[in-house]
PyMOL Python script that loads the backbone (N, CA, C, O; Angstrom):
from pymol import cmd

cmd.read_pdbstr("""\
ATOM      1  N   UNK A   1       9.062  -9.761  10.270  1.00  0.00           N
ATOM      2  CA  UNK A   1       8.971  -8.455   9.671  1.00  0.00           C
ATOM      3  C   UNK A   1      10.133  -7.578  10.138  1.00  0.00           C
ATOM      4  O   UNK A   1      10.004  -6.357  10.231  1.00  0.00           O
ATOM      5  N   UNK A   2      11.378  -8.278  10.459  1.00  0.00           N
ATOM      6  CA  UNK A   2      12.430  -7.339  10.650  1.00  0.00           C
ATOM      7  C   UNK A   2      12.332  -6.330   9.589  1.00  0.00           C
ATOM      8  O   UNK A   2      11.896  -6.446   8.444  1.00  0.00           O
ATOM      9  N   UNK A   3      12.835  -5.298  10.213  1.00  0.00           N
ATOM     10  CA  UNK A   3      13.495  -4.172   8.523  1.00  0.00           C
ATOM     11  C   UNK A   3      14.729  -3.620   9.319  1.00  0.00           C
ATOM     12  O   UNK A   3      15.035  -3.601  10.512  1.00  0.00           O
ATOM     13  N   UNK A   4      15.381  -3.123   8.008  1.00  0.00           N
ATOM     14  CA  UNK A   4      16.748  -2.897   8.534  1.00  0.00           C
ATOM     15  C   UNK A   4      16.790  -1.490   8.374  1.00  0.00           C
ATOM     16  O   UNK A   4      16.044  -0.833   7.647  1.00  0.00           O
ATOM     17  N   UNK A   5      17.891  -0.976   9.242  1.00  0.00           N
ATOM     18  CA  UNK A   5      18.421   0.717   9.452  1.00  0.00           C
ATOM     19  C   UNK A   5      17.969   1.540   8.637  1.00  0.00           C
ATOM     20  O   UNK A   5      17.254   2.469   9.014  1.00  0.00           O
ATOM     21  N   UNK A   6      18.392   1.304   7.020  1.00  0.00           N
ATOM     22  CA  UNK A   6      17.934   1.829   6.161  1.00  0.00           C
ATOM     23  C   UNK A   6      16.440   2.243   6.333  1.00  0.00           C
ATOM     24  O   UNK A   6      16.209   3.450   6.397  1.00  0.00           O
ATOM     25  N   UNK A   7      15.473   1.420   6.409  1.00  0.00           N
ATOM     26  CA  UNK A   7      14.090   1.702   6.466  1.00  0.00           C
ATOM     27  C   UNK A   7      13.413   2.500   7.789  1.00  0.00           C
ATOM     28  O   UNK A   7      12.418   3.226   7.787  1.00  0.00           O
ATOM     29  N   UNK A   8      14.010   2.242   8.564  1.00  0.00           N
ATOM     30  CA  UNK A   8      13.571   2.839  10.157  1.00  0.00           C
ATOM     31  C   UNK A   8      14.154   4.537  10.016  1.00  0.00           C
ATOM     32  O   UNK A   8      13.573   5.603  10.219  1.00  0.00           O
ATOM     33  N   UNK A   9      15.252   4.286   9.672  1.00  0.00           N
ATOM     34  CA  UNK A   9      16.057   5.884   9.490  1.00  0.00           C
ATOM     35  C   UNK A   9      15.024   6.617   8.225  1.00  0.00           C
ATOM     36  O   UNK A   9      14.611   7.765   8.391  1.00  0.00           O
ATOM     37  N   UNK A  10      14.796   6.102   7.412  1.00  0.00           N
ATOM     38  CA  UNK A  10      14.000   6.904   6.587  1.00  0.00           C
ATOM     39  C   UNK A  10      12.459   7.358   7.155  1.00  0.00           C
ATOM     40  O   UNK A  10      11.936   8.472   7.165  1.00  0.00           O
ATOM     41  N   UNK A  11      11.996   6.168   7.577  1.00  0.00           N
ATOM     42  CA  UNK A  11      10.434   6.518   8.575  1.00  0.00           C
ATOM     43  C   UNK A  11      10.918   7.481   9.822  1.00  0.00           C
ATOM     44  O   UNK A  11      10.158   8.445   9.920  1.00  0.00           O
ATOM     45  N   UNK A  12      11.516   7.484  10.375  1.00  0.00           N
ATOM     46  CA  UNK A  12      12.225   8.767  11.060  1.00  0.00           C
ATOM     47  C   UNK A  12      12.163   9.927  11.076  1.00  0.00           C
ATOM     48  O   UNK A  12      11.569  10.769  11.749  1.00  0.00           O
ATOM     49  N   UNK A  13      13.440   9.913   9.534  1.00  0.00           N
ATOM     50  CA  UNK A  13      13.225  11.536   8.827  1.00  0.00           C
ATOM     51  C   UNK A  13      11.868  11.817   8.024  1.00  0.00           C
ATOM     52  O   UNK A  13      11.745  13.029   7.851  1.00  0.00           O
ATOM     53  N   UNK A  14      11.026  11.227   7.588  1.00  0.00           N
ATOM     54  CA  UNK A  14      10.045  11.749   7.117  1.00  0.00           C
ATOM     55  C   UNK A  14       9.122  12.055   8.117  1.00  0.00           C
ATOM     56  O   UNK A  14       8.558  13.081   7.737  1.00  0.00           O
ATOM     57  N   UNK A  15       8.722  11.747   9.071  1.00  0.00           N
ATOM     58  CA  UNK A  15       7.982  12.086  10.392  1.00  0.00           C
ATOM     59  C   UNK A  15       8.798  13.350  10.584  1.00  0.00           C
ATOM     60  O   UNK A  15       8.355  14.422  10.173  1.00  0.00           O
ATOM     61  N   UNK A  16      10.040  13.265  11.227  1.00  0.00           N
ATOM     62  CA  UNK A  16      10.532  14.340  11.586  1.00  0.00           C
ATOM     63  C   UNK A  16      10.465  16.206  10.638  1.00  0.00           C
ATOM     64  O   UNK A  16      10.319  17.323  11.135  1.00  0.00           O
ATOM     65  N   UNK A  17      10.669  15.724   9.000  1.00  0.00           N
ATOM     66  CA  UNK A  17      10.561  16.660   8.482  1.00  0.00           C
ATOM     67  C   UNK A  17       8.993  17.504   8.460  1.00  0.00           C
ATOM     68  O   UNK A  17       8.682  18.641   8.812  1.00  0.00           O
ATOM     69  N   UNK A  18       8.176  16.325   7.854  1.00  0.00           N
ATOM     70  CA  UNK A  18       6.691  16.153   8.060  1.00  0.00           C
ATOM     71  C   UNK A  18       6.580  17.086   9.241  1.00  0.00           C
ATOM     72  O   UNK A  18       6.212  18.171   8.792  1.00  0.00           O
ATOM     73  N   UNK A  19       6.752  17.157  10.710  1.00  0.00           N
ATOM     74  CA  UNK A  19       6.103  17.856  11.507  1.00  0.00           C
ATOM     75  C   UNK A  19       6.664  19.183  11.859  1.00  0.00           C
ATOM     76  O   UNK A  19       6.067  19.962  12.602  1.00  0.00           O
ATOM     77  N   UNK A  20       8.140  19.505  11.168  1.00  0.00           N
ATOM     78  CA  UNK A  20       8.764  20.968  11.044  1.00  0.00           C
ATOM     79  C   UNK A  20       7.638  21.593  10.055  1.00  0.00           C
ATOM     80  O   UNK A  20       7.035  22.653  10.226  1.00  0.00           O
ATOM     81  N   UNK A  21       7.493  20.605   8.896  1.00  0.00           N
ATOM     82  CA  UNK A  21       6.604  21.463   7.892  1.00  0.00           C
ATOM     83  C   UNK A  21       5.194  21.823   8.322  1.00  0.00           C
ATOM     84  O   UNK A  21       4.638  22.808   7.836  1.00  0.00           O
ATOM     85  N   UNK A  22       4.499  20.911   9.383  1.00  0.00           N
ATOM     86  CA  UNK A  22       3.219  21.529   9.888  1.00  0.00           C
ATOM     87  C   UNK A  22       3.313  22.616  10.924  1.00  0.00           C
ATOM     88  O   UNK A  22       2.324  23.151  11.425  1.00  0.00           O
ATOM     89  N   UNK A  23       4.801  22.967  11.272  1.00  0.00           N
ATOM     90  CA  UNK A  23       4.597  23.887  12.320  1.00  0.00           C
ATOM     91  C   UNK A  23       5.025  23.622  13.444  1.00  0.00           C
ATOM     92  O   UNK A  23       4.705  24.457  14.291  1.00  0.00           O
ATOM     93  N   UNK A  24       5.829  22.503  13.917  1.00  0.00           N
ATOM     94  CA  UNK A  24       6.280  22.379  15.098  1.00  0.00           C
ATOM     95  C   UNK A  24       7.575  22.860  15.352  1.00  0.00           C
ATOM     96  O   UNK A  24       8.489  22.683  14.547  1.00  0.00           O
ATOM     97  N   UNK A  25       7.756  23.633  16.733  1.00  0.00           N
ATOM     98  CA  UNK A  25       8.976  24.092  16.985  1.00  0.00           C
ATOM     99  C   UNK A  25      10.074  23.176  17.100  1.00  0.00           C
ATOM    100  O   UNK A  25      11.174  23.555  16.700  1.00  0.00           O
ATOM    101  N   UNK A  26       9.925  21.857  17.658  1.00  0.00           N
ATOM    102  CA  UNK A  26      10.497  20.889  17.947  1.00  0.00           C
ATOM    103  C   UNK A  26       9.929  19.339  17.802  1.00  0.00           C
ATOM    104  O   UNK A  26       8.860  19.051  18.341  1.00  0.00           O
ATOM    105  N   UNK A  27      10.511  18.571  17.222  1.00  0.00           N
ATOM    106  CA  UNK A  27      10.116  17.004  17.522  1.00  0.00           C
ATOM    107  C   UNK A  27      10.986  16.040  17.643  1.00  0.00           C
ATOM    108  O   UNK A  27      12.171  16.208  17.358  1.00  0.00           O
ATOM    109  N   UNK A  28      10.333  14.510  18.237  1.00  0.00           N
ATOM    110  CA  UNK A  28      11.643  13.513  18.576  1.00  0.00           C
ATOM    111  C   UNK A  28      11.032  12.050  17.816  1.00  0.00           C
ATOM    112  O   UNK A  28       9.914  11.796  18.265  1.00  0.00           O
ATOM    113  N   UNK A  29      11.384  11.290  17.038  1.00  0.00           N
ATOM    114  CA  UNK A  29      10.287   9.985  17.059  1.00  0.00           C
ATOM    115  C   UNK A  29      11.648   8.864  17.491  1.00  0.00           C
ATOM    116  O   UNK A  29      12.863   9.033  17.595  1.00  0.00           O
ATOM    117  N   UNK A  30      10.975   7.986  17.623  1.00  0.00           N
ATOM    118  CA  UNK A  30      11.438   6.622  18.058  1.00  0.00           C
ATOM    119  C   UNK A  30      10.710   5.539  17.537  1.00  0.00           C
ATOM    120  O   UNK A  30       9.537   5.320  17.839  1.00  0.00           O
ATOM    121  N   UNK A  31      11.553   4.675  16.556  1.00  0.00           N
ATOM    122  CA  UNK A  31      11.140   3.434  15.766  1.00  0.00           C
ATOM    123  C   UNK A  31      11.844   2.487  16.555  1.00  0.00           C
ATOM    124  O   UNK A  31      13.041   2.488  16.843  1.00  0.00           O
ATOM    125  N   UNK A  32      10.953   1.674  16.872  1.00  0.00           N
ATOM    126  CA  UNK A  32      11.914   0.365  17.220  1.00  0.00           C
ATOM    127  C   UNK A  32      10.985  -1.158  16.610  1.00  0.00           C
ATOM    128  O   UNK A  32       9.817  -1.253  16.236  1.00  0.00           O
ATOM    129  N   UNK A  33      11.487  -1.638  16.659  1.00  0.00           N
ATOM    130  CA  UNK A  33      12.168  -2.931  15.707  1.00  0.00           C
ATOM    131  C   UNK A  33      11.964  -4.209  16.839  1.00  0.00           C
ATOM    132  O   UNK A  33      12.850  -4.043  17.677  1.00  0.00           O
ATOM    133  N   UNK A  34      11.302  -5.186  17.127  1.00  0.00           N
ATOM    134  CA  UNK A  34      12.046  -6.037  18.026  1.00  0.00           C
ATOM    135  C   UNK A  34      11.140  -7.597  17.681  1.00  0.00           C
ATOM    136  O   UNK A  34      10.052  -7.719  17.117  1.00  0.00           O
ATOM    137  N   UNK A  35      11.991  -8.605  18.218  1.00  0.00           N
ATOM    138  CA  UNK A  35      11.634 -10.068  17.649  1.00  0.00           C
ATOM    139  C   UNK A  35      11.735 -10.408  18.874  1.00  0.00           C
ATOM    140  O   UNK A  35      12.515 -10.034  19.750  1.00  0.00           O
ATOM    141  N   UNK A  36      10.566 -11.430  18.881  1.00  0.00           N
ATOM    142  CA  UNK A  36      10.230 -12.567  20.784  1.00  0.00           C
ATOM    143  C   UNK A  36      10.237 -13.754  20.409  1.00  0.00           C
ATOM    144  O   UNK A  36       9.689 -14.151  19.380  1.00  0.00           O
ATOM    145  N   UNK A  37      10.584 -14.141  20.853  1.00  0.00           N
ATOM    146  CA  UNK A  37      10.373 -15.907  20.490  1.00  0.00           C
ATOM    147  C   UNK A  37      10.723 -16.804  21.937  1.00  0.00           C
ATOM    148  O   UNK A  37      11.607 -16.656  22.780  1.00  0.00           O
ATOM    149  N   UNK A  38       9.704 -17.706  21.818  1.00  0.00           N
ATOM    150  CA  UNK A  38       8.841 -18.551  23.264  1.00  0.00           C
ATOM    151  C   UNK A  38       8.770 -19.936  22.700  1.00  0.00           C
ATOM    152  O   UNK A  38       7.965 -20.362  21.872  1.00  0.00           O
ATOM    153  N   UNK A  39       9.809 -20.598  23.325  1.00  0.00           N
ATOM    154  CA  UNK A  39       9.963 -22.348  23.212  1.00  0.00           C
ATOM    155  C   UNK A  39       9.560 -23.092  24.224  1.00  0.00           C
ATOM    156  O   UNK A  39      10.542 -23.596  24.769  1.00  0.00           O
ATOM    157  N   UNK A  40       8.347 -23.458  24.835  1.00  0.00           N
ATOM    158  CA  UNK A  40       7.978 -24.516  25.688  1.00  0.00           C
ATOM    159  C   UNK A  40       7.995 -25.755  25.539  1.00  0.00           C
ATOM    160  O   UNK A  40       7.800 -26.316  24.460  1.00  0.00           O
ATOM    161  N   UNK A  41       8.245 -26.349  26.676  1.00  0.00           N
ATOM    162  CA  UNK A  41       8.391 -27.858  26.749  1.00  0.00           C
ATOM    163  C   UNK A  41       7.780 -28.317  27.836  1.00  0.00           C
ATOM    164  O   UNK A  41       7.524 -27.782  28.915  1.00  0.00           O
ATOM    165  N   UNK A  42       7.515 -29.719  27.274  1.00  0.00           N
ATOM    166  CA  UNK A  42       6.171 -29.982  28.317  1.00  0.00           C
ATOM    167  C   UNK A  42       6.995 -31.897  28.387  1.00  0.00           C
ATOM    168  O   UNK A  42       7.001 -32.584  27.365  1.00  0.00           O
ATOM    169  N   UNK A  43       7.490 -32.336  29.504  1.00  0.00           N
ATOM    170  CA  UNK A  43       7.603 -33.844  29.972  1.00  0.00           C
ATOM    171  C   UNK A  43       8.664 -33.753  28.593  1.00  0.00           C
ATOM    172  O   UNK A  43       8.239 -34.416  27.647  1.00  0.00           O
ATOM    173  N   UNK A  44       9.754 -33.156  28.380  1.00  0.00           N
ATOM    174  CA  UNK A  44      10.769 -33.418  27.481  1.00  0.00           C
ATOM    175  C   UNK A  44      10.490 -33.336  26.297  1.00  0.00           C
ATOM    176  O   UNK A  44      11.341 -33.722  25.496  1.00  0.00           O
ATOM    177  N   UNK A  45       9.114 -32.769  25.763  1.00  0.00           N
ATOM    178  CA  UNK A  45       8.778 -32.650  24.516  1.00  0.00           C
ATOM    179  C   UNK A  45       8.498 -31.183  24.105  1.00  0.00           C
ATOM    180  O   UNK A  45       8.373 -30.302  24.956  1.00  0.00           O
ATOM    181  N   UNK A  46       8.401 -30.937  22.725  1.00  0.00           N
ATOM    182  CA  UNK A  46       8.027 -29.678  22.503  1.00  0.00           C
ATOM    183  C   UNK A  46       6.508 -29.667  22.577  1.00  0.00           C
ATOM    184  O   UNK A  46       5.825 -30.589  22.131  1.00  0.00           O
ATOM    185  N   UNK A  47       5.960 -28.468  23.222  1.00  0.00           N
ATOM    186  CA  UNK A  47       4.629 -28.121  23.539  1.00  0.00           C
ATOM    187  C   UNK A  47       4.066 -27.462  22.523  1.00  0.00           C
ATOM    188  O   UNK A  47       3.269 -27.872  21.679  1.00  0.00           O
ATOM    189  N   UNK A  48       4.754 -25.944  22.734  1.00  0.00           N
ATOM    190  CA  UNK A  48       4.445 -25.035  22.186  1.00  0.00           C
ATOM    191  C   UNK A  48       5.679 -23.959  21.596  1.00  0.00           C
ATOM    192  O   UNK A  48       6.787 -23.952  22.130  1.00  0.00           O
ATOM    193  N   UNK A  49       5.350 -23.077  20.454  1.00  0.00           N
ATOM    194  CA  UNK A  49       6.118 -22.362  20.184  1.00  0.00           C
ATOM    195  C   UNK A  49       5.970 -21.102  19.232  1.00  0.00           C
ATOM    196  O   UNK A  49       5.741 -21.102  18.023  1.00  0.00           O
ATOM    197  N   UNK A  50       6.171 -19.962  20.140  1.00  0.00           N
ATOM    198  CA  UNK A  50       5.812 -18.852  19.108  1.00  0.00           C
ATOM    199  C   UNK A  50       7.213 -17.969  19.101  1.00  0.00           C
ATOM    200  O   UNK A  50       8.301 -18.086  19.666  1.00  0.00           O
ATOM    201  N   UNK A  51       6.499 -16.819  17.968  1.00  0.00           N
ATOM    202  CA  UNK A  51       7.381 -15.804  17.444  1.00  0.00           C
ATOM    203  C   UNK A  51       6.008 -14.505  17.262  1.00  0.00           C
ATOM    204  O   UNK A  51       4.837 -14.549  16.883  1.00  0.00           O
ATOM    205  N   UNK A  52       6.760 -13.626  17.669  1.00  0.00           N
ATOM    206  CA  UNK A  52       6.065 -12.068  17.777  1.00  0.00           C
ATOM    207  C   UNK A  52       7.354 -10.871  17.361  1.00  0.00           C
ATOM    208  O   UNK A  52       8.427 -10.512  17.849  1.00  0.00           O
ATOM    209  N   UNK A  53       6.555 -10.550  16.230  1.00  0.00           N
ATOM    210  CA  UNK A  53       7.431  -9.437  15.189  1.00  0.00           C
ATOM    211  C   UNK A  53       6.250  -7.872  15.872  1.00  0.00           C
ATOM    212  O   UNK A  53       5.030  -7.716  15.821  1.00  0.00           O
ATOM    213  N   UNK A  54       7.565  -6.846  16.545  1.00  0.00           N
ATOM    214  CA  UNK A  54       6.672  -5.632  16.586  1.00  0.00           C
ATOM    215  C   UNK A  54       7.703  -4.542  16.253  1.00  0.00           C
ATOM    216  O   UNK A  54       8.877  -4.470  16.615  1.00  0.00           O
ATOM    217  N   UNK A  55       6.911  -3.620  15.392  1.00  0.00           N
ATOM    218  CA  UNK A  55       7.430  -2.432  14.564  1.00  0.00           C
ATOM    219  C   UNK A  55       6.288  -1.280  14.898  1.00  0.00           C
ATOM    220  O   UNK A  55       5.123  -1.358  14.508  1.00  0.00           O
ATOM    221  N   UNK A  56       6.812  -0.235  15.659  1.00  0.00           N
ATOM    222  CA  UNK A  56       6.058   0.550  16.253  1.00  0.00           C
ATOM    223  C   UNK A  56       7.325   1.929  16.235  1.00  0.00           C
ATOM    224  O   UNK A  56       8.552   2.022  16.192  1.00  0.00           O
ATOM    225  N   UNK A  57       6.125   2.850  16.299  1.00  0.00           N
ATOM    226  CA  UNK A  57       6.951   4.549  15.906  1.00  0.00           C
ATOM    227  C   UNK A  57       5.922   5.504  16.968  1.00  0.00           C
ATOM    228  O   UNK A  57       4.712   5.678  17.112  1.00  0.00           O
ATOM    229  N   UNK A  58       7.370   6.058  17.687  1.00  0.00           N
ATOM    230  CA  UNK A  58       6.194   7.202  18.538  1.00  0.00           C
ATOM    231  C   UNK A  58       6.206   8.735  18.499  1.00  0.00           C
ATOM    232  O   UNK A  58       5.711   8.926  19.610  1.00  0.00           O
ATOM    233  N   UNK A  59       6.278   9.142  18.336  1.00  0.00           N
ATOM    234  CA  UNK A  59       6.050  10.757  17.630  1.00  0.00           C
ATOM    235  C   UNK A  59       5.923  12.142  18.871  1.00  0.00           C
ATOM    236  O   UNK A  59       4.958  12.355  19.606  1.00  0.00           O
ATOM    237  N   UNK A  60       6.971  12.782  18.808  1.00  0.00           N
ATOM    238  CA  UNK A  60       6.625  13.890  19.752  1.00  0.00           C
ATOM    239  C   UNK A  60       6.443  15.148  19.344  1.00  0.00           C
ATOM    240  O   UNK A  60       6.872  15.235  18.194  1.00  0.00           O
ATOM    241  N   UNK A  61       6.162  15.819  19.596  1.00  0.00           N
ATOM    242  CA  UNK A  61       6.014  16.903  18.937  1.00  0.00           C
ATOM    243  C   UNK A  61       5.587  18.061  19.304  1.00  0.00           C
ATOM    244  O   UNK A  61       4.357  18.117  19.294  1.00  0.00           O
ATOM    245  N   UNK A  62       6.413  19.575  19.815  1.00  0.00           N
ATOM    246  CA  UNK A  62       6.062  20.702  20.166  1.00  0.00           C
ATOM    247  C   UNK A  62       5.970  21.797  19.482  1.00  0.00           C
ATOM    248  O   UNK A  62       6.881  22.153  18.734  1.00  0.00           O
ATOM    249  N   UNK A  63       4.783  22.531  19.651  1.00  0.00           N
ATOM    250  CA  UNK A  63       4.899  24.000  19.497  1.00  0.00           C
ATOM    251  C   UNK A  63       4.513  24.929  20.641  1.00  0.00           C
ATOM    252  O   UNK A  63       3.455  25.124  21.239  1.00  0.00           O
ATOM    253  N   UNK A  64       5.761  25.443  20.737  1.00  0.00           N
ATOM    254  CA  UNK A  64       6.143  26.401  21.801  1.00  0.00           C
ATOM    255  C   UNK A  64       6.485  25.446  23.206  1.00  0.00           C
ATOM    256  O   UNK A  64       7.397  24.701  23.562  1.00  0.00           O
ATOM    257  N   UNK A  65       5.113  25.966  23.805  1.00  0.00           N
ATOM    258  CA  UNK A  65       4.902  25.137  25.400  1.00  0.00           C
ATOM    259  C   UNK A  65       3.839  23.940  24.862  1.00  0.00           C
ATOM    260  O   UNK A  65       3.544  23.126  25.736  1.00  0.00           O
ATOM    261  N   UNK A  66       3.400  23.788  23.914  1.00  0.00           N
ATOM    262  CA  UNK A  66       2.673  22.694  24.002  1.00  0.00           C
ATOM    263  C   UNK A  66       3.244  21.415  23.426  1.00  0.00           C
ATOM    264  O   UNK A  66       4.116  21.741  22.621  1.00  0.00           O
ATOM    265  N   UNK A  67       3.134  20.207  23.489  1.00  0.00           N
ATOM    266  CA  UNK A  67       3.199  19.011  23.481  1.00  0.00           C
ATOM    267  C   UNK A  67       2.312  18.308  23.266  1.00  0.00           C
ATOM    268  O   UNK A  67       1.276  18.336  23.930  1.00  0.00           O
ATOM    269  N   UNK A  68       2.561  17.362  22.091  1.00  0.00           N
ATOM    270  CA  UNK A  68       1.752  16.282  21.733  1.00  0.00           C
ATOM    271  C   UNK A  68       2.676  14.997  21.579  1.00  0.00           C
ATOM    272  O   UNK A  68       3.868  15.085  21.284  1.00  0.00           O
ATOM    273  N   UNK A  69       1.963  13.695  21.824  1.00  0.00           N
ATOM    274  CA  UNK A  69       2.579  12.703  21.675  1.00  0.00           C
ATOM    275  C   UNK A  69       1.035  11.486  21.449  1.00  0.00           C
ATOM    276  O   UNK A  69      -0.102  11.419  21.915  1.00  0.00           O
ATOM    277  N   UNK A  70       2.028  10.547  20.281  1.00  0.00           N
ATOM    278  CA  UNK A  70       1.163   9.758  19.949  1.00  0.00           C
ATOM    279  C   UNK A  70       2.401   8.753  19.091  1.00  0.00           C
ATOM    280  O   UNK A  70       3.353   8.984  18.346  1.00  0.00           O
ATOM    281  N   UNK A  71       1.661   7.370  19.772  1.00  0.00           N
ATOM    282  CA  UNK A  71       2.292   6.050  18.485  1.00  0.00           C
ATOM    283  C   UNK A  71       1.248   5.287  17.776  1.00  0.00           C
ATOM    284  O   UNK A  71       0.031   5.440  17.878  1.00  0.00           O
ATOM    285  N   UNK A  72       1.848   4.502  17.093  1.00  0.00           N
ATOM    286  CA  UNK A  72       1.159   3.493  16.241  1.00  0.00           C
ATOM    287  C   UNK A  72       2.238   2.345  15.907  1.00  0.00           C
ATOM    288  O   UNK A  72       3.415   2.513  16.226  1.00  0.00           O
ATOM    289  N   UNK A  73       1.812   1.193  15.266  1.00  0.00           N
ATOM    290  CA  UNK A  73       2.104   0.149  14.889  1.00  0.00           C
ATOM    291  C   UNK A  73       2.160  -0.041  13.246  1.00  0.00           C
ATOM    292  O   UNK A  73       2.737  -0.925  12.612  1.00  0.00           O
ATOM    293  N   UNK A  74       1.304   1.173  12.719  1.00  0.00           N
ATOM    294  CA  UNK A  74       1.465   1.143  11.301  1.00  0.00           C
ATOM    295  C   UNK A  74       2.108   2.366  10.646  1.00  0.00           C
ATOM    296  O   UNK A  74       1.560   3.466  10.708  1.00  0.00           O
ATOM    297  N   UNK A  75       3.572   2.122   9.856  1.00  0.00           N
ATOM    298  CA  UNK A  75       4.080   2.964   9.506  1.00  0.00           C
ATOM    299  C   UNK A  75       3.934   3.220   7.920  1.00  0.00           C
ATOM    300  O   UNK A  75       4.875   3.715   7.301  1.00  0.00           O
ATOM    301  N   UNK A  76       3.232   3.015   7.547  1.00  0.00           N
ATOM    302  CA  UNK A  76       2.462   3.216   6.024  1.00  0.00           C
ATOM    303  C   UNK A  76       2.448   4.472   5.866  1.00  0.00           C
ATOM    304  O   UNK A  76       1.630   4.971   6.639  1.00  0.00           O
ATOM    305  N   UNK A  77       3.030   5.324   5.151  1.00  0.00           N
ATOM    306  CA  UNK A  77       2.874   6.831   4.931  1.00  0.00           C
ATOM    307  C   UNK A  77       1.270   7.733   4.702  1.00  0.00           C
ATOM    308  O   UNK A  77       1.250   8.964   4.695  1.00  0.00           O
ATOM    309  N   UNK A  78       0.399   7.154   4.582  1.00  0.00           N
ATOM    310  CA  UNK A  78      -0.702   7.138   4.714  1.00  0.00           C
ATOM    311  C   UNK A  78      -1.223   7.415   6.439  1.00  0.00           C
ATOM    312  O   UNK A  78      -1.872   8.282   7.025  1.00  0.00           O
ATOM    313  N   UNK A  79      -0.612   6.304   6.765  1.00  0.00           N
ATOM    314  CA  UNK A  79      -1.139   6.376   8.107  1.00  0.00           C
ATOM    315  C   UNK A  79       0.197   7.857   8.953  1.00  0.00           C
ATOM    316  O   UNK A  79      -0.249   8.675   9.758  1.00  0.00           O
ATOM    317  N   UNK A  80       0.981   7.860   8.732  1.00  0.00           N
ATOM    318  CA  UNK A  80       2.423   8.663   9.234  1.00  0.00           C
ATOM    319  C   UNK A  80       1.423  10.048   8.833  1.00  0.00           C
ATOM    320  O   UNK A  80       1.551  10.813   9.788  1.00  0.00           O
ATOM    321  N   UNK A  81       0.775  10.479   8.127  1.00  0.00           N
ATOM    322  CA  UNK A  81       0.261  11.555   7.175  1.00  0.00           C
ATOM    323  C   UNK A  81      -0.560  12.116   8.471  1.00  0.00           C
ATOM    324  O   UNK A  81      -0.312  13.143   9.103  1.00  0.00           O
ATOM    325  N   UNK A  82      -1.791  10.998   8.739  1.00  0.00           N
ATOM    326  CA  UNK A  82      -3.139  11.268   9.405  1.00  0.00           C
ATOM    327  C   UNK A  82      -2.269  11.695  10.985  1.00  0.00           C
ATOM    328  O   UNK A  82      -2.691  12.752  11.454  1.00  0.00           O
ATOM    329  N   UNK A  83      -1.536  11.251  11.533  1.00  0.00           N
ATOM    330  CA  UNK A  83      -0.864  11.256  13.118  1.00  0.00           C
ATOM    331  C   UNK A  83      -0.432  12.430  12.660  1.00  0.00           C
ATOM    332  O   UNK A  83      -0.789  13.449  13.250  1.00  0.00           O
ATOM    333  N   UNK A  84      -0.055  12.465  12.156  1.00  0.00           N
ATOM    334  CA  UNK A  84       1.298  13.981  12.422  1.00  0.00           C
ATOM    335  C   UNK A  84       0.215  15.475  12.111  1.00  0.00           C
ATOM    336  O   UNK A  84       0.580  16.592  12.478  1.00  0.00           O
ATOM    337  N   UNK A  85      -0.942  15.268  11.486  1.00  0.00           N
ATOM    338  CA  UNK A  85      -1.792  16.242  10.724  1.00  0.00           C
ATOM    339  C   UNK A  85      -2.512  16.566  12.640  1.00  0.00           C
ATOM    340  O   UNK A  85      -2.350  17.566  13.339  1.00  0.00           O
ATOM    341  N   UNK A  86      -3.291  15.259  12.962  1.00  0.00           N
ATOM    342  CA  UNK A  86      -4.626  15.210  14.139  1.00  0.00           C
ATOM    343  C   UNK A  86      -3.928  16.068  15.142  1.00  0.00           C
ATOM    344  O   UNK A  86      -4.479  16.346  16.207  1.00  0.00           O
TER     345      UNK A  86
END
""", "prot")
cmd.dss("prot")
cmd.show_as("cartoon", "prot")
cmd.util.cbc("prot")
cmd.orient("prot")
């Protein structure tokens, strides 16, 4: 589930605009992107072998002196909607 610049930069600015428009004096998010992959070997043979895709966004967000922060794993605008509102 890589996605590329294009898509992360846009989930970004819409969070970011999204929480000027509810009222925050300030906000920061952070999307990151990252791929794992795990090759075991067992007596010269292959054992086991995985791959782990994670796409996660974390959201900051002030008004005035206060601070909120919250992430998720699902960036579905739906879900981007409900975080930035709670």
């Amino acid at each position: 589930m890589i996605k590329d610049q294009e898509y992360l930069t846009k989930k970004t600015s819409y969070c970011l605009d999204k929480a000027k428009k509810l009222g925050a004096s300030d906000a920061s998010v952070l999307v990151s992107n990252s791929v794992s992959e795990t090759v075991n070997f067992r007596n010269q043979k292959l054992d086991e072998s995985n791959r782990s895709d994670n796409l996660a966004i974390s959201i900051t967000t002030y008004i005035g002196k206060k601070k909120s922060s919250i992430s998720s794993s699902n960036l579905l605008k739906e879900n981007l909607d409900t975080l930035l509102v709670k």
